[in-house]
C-alpha positions as MATLAB code, in Angstrom:
seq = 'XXXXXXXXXXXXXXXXXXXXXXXXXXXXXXXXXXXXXXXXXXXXXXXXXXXXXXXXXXXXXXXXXXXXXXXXXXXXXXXXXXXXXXXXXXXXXXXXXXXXXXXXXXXXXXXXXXXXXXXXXXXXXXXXXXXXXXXXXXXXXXXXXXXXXXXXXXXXXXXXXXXXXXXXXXXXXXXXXXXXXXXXXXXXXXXXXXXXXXXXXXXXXXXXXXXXXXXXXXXXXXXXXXXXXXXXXXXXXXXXXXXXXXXXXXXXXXXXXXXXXXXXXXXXXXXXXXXXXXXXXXXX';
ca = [
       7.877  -61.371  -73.344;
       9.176  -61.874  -69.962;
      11.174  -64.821  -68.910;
       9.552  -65.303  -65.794;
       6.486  -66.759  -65.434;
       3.812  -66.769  -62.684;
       2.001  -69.864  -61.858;
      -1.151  -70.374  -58.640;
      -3.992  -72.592  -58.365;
      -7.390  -72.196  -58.910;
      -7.976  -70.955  -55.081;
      -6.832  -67.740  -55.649;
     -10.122  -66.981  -57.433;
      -8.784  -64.668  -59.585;
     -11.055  -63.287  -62.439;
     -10.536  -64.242  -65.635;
      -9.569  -61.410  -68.200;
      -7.038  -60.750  -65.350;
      -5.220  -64.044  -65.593;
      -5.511  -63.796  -69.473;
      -4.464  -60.155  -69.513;
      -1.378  -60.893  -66.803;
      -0.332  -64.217  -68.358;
      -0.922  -66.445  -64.857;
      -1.285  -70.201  -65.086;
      -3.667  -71.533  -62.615;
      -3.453  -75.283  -61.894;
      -6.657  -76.256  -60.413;
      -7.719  -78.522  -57.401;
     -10.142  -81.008  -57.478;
     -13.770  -81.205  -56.073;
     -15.714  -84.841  -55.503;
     -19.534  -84.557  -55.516;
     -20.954  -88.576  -53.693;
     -17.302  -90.030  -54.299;
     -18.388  -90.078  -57.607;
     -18.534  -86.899  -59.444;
     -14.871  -85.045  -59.894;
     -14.791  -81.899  -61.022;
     -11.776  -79.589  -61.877;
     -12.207  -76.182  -59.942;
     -13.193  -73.289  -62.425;
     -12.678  -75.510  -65.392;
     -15.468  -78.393  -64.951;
     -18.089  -75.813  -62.878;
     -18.733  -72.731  -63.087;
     -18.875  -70.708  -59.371;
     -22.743  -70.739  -59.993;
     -22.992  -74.015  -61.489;
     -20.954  -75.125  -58.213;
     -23.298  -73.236  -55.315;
     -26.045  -75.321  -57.539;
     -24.956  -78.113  -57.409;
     -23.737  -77.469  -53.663;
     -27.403  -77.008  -52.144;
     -28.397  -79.718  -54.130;
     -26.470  -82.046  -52.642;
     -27.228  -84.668  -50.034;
     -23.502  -85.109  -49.052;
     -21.276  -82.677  -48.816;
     -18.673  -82.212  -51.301;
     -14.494  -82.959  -50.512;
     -12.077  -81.163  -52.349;
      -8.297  -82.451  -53.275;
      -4.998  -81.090  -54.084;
      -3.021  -81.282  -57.704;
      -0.499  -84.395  -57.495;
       3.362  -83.027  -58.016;
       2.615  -84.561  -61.520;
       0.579  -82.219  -62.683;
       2.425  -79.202  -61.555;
       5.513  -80.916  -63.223;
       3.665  -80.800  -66.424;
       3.061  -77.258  -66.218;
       6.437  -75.988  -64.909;
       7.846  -78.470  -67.971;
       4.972  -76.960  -70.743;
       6.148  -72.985  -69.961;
       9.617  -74.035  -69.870;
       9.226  -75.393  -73.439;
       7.825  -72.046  -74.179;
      10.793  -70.333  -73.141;
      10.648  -69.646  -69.581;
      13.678  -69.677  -67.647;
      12.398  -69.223  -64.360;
       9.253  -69.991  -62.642;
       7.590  -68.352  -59.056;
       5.112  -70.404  -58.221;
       2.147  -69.243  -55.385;
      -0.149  -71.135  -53.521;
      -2.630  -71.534  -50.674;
      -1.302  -71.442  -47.287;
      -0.574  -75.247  -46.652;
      -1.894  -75.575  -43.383;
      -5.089  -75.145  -45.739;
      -4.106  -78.018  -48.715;
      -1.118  -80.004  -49.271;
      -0.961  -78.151  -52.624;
       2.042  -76.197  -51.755;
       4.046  -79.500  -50.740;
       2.907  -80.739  -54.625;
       4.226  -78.013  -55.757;
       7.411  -78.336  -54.046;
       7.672  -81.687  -54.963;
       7.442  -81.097  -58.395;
      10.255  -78.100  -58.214;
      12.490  -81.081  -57.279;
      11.631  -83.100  -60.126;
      12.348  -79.990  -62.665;
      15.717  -78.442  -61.496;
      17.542  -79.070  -64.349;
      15.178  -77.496  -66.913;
      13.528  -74.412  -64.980;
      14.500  -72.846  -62.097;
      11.273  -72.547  -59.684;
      10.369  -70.927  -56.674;
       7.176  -72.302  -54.913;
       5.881  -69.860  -52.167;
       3.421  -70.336  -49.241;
       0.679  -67.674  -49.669;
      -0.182  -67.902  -46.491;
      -3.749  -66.765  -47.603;
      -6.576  -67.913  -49.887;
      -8.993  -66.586  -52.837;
      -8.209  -63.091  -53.826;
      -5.132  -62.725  -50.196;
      -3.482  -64.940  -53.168;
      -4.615  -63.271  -55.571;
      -4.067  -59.758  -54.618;
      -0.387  -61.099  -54.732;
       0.080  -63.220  -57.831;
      -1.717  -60.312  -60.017;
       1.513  -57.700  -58.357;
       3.833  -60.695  -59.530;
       2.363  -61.065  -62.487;
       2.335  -57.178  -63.399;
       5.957  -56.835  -61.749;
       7.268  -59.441  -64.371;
       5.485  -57.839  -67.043;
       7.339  -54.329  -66.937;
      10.604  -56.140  -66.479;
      11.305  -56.917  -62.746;
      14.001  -59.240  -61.840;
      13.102  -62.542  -60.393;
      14.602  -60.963  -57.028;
      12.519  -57.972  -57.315;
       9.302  -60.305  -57.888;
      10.262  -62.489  -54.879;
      10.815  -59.361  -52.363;
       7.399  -58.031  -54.040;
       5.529  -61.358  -52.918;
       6.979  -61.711  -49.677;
       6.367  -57.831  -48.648;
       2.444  -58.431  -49.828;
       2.164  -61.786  -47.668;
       2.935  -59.438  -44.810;
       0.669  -56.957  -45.657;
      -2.202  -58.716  -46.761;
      -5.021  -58.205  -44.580;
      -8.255  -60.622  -45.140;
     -12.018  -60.350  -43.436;
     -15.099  -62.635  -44.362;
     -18.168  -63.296  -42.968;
     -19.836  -66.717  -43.143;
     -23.525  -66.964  -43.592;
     -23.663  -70.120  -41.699;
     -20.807  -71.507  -39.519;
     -21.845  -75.653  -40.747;
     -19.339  -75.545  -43.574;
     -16.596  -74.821  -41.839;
     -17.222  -77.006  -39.028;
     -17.341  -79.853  -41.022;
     -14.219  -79.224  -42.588;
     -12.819  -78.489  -39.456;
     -11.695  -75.026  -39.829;
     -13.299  -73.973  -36.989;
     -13.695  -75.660  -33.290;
     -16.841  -77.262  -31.938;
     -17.358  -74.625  -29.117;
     -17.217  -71.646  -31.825;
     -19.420  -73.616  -34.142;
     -22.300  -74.120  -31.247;
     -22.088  -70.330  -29.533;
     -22.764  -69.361  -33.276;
     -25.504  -71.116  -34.246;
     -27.042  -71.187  -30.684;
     -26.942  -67.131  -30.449;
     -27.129  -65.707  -33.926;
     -23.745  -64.634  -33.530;
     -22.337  -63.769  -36.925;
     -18.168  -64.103  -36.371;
     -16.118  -61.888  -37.945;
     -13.266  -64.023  -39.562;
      -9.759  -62.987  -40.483;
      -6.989  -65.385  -42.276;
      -3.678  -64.422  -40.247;
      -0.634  -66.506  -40.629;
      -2.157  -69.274  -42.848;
      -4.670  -70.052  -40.157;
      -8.885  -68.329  -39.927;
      -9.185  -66.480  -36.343;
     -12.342  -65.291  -35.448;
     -11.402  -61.712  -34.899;
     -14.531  -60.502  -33.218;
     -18.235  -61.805  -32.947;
     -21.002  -59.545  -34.228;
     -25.098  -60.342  -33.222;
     -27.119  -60.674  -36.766;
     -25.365  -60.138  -40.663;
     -26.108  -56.696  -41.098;
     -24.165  -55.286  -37.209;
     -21.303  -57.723  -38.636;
     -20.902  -55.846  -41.927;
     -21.023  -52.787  -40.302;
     -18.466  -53.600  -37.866;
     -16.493  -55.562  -40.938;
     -15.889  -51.446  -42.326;
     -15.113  -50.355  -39.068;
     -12.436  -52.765  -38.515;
     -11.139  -52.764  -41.862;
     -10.882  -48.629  -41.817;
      -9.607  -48.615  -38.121;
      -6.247  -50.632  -39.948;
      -5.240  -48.192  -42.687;
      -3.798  -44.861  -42.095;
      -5.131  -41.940  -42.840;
      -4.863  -40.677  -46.393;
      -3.124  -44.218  -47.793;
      -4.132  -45.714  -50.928;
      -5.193  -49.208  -51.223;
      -5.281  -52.394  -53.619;
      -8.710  -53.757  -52.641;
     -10.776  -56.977  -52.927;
     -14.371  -57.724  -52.622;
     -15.621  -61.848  -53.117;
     -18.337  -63.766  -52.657;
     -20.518  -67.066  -52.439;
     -23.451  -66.399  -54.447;
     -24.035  -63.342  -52.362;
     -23.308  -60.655  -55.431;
     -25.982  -58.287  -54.704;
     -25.449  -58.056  -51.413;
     -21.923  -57.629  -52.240;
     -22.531  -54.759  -55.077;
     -24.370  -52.572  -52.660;
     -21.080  -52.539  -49.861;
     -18.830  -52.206  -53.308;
     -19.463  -48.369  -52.911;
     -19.451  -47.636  -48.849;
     -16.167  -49.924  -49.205;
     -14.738  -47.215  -52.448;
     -15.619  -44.398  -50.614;
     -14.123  -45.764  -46.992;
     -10.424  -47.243  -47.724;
      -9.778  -45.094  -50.815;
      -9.588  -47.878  -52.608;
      -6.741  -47.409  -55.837;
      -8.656  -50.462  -57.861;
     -11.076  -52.989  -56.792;
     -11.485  -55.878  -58.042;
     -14.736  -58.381  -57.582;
     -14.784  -61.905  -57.662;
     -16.844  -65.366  -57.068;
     -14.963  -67.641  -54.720;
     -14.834  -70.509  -56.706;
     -15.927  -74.542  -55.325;
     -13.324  -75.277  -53.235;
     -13.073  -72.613  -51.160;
     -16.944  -72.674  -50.957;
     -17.237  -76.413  -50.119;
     -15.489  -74.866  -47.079;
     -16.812  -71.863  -46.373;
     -20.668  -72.126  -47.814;
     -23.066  -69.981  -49.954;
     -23.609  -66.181  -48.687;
     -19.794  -65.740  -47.525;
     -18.745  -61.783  -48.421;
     -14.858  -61.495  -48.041;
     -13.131  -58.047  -47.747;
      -9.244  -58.239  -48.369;
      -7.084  -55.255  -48.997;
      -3.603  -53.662  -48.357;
      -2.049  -50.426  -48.402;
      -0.106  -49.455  -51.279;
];
């Protein structure tokens, strides 16, 4: 077994026989239903259980990083079971202070494991997309350098799209401005989203869902070359039927080399809402 060990958080939505089959330890973050209900993300709720209790809800739910203690547990709990050095991946932290946890905790456990803690600079399945190549590089052998250039070449590749079905979540959140959030809802306008250096851009504005998922395949095939192979992504908020039926036009459009499908677990839908679609991918 490899003496390097991959650790994320729960945001990078990755599926589960993939984190089993790969070996990745996910710490999770936190939601809070009424200041009163906590719930640990993918643990405590289910993705459906979550977009349940999510419309449900009077009050919106807030979500909340790991403290550095709990990442020092888990950087202390592999290192008991013999690894010697840790890389460590996580939201882009002008999203969450979990990378700053994280970093904090690296401090606190220099003298029994050596860890790296990297900024993502992406979310759900961006992440993902990269901890799984980590995870797969350390399994055939890779040095810890080699696994470090690997992540850093994919944050600079990674290219993320996602349509919202309803621009409310993340104006409460404040991940998008007040202008954007009123042109939306006043028009129709269905804003094409992209996640570029740790930050959501609207990258173009579409009128109605279905002109905005045909223009998110346009967009997406306009970026890869012609003939390359790609590492793919589809996710969703409680939108997987909708999803299933682009699955194939997206197989068939960026030659896709694997895709995977995932939920988007709570916390990323606390921000984002119910009927997101996501389309991440890059070239291989």
């Amino acid at each position: 077994m490899s003496k390097i060990r991959i650790v994320t958080d729960s945001t990078a939505d990755l599926p589960k026989e993939l984190i089993e089959k790969y070996g990745i330890t996910i710490v999770p973050l936190k939601i809070h239903f009424n200041d009163v209900e906590t719930y640990l993300d993918g643990v405590d709720l289910t993705p459906g259980e979550f977009y349940e209790k999510l419309r449900n809800s009077e009050k919106p739910p807030t979500t909340s990083q790991p403290p550095p203690g709990e990442f020092v547990s888990t950087y202390e709990n592999l290192a008991l079971k013999g690894a010697e050095e840790i890389i460590s991946i996580h939201l882009s932290k002008k999203f969450s202070g979990t990378y700053q946890s994280a970093c904090l905790a690296k401090n606190l456990v220099n003298e029994k494991v050596n860890v790296e803690v990297i900024d993502s600079q992406s979310v759900s399945m961006g992440m993902g997309l990269i901890v799984l190549a980590a995870a797969k590089a350390a399994q055939e052998g890779k040095s810890f350098q080699e696994i470090l250039a690997l992540v850093n070449d994919l944050i600079n590749k990674m290219t993320i799209y996602f349509i919202v079905d309803t621009l409310d979540y993340l104006e409460k959140g404040g991940r998008i401005g007040k202008a954007s959030y009123l042109l939306g809802s006043l028009l129709s306008i269905k804003p094409i989203l992209e996640i570029s250096d740790g930050e959501i851009h609207v990258y173009e504005k579409a009128r109605g869902r279905s002109k905005a998922i045909e223009r998110l395949l346009e967009i997406a095939q306009s970026k890869i070359k012609e003939n390359s192979k790609v590492m793919c992504s589809l996710v969703h908020c409680d939108a997987l039927p909708e999803l299933m039926k682009l699955s194939n036009k997206v197989t068939e459009i960026l030659n896709c080399e694997d895709l995977i499908i995932s939920d988007v677990g709570g916390v990323i839908g606390t921000h984002v809402g119910p009927g997101t679609i996501g389309l991440i991918f890059y070239e291989i």
